[in-house]
ZAMARGU-4260 file (C-alpha; in steps of 0.2 Angstrom, whole numbers, plus 5000, padded with zeros to 4 digits):
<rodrens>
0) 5000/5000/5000 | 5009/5017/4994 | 5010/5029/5008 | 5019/5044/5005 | 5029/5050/4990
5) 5042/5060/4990 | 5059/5063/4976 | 5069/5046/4969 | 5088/5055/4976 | 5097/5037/4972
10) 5089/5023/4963 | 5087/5006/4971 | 5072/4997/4978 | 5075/4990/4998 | 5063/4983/5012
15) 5067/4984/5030 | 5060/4988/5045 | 5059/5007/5048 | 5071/5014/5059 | 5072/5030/5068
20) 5088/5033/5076 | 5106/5031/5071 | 5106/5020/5084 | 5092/5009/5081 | 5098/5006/5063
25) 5114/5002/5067 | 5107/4988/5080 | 5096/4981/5067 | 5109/4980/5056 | 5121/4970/5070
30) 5106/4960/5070 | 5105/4954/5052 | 5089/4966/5047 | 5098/4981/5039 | 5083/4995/5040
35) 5075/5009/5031 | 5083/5023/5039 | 5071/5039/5041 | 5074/5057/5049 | 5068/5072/5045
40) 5085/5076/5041 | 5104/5069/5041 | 5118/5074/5051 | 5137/5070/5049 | 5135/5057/5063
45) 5122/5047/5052 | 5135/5043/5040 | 5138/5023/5048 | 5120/5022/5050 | 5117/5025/5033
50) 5130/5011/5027 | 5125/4999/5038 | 5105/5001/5032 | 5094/4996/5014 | 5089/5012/5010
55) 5086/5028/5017 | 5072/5044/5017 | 5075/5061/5021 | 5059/5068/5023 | 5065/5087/5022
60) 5079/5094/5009 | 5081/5089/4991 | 5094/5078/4981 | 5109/5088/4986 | 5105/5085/5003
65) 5122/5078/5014 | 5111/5063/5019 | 5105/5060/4999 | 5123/5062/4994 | 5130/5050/5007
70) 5116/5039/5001 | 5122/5040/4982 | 5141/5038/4987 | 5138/5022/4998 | 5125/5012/4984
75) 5109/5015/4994 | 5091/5018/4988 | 5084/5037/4994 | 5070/5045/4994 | 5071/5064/4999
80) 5058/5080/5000 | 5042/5067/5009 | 5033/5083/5015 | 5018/5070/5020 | 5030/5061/5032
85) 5030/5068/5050 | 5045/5062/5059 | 5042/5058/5079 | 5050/5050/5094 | 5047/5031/5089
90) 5034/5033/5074 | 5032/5041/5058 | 5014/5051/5054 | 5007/5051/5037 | 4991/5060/5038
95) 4983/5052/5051 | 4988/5035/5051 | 5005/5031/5061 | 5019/5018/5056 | 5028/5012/5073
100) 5049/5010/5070 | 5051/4992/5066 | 5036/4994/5054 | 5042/4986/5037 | 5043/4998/5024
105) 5048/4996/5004 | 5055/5012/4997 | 5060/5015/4977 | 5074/5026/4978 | 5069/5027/4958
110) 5051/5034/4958 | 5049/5042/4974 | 5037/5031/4984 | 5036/5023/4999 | 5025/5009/5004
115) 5019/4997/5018 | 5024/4979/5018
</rodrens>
């Protein structure tokens, strides 16, 4: 089910569970489950987490964005600019209908589109 769309920033399909925290994502990672790593926006710091995850989205900034870059460099799928995606302490909010972190998502760096799996 499509839930949120946003701007193809590096091409790539990947499934994971969301993950909301550098943190988090690297621990899913250790665990054999890379993630789908979402913030509202990257920081340097985000760099391993963005290695060690599927794919990544950025729901604010464009595909010149540190994070959309980093995501390029390293091979990962990217979706950038979700200005439906609200980004909160252990959820993600699209309209009114929340997505808990750990939630499996599918993301098309390609096309844009984010969707519930």
């Amino acid at each position: 089910m499509l839930i949120a769309k946003g701007q193809g920033a590096s091409p790539g399909k990947a499934t994971g569970p969301l993950a909301l925290t550098a943190d988090d994502a690297l621990a899913l990672a250790a665990r054999g489950t890379p993630p789908i790593f979402v913030r509202n926006e990257m920081e340097a710091a985000d760099v391993p987490a963005i290695r060690a995850s599927a794919g990544v989205v950025i729901a604010r900034g464009g595909i010149t964005a540190d994070g959309a870059v980093a995501a390029r460099a390293l091979g990962k799928p990217c979706i950038v600019g979700c200005a439906t995606l609200v980004v909160r302490a252990g959820e993600i909010r699209v309209a009114k209908t929340a997505y808990a972190s750990g939630t499996s998502i599918t993301i098309d760096g390609a096309t844009g589109e984010i969707h519930a799996t």
